[in-house]
C-alpha positions in Angstrom: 11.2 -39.1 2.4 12.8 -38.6 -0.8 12.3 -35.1 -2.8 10.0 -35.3 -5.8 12.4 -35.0 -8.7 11.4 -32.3 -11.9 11.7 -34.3 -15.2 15.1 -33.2 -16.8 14.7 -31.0 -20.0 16.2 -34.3 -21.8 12.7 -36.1 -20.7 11.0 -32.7 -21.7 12.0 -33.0 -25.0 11.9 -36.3 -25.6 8.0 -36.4 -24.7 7.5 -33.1 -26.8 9.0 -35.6 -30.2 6.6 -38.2 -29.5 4.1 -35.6 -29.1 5.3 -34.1 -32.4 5.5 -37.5 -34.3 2.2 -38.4 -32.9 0.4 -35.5 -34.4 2.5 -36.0 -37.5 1.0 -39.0 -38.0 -2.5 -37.7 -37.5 -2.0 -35.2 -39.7 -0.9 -37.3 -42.4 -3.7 -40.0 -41.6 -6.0 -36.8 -42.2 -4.6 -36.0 -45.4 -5.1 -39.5 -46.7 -9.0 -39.1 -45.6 -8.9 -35.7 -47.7 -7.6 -38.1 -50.8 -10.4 -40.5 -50.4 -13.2 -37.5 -49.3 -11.4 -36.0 -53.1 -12.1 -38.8 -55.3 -15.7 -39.4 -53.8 -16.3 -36.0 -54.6 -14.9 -36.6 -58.1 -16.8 -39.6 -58.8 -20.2 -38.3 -57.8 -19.6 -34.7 -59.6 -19.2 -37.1 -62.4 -22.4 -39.5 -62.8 -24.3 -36.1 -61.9 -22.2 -34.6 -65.1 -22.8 -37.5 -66.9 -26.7 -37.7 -65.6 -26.9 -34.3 -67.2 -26.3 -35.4 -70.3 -28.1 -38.2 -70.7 -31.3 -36.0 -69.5 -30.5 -34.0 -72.4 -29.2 -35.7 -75.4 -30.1 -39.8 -74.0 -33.3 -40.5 -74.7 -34.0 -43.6 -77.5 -30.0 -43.9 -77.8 -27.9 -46.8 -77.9 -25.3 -47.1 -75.0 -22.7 -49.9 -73.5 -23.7 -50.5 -70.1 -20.9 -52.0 -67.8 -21.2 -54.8 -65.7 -18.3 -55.1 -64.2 -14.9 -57.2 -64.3 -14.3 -54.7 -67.7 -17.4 -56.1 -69.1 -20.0 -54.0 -70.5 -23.4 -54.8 -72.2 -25.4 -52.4 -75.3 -28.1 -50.9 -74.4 -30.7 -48.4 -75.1 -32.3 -45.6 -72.8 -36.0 -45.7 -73.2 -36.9 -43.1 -70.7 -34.1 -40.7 -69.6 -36.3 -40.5 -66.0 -36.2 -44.2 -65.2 -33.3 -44.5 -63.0 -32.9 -46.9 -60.0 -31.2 -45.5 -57.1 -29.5 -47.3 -53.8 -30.9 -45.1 -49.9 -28.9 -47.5 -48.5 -28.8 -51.4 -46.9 -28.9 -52.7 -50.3 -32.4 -50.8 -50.6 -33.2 -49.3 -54.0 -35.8 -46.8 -55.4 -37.3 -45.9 -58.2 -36.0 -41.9 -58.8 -35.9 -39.5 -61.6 -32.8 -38.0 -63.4 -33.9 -34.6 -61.2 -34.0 -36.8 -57.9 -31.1 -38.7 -58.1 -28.5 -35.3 -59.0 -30.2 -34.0 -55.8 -29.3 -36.5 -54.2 -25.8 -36.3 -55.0 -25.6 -32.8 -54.8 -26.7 -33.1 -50.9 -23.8 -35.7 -50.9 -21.1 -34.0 -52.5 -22.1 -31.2 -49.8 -21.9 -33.2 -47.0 -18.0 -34.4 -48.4 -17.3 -31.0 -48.5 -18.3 -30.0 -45.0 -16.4 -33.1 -43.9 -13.2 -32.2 -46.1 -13.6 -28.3 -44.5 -13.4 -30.0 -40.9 -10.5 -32.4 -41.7 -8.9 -29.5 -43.0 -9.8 -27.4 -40.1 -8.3 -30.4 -37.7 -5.0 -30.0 -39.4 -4.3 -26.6 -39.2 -5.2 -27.1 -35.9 -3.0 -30.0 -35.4 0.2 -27.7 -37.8 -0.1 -25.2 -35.4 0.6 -27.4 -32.3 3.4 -29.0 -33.9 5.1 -25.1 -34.5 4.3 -24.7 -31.1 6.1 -27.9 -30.0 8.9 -27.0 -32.2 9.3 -23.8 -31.0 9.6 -25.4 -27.1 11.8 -27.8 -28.7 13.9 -25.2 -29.9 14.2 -23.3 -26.7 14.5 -26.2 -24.6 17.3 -27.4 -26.7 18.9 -23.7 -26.9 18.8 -24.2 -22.4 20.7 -27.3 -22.4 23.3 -25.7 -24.2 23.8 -22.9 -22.0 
């Protein structure tokens, strides 16, 4: 019966850099969900910004409305609290200005919570890679002795 064999510290290391570029990649696949959690954020902070405005200064003026493709339509706001809003599966209801920036606010909160935990997950994920290198370091520093 043959003797069960330790995995050489060559094998040790060489698992602990695919560990390492493994989390590496996480972590920058993280990041990138950050970028996209960022400019959701942005965009909604901005029709509420924009919302606000129009609930002050809008009513009875003349504004281009876009359609899309670039093109955009004039238009005049009649009642500054006559907005339509999408709750989902193409689903839309009647809401006022009031409604629809609490709405976003509750949205731009629940990006931030997410964005806190992504963050959260790559500390986490930072710390195991010092870690790793740290092994790596030693590992490496044994082989040489």
């Amino acid at each position: 019966m043959a003797a069960e064999t330790t995995p050489s510290n060559e094998e040790k290391l060489r698992k602990m850099q695919d560990e390492i570029r493994s989390i590496l990649g996480e972590i920058e696949y993280l990041r990138q969900q950050i970028d996209v959690i960022d400019t959701s954020i942005t965009e909604l902070r901005t029709v509420s910004e924009t919302l606000s405005y129009i609930k002050e200064k809008g009513q009875g003026r003349s504004i281009y409305i876009p359609l899309g493709a670039g093109v955009s339509i004039k238009g005049k706001i009649e009642d500054v609290n006559d907005l339509i809003m999408d709750v989902g599966a193409g689903m839309m209801v009647s809401a006022t200005i009031d409604e629809v920036r609490s709405d976003l606010d509750r949205r731009i909160n629940a990006l931030l919570d997410l964005r806190r935990t992504l963050l959260k997950r790559i500390e986490e994920d930072s710390r195991k890679v010092n870690e790793l290198l740290e092994e790596v370091r030693k590992l490496g520093g044994e082989g040489r002795s």
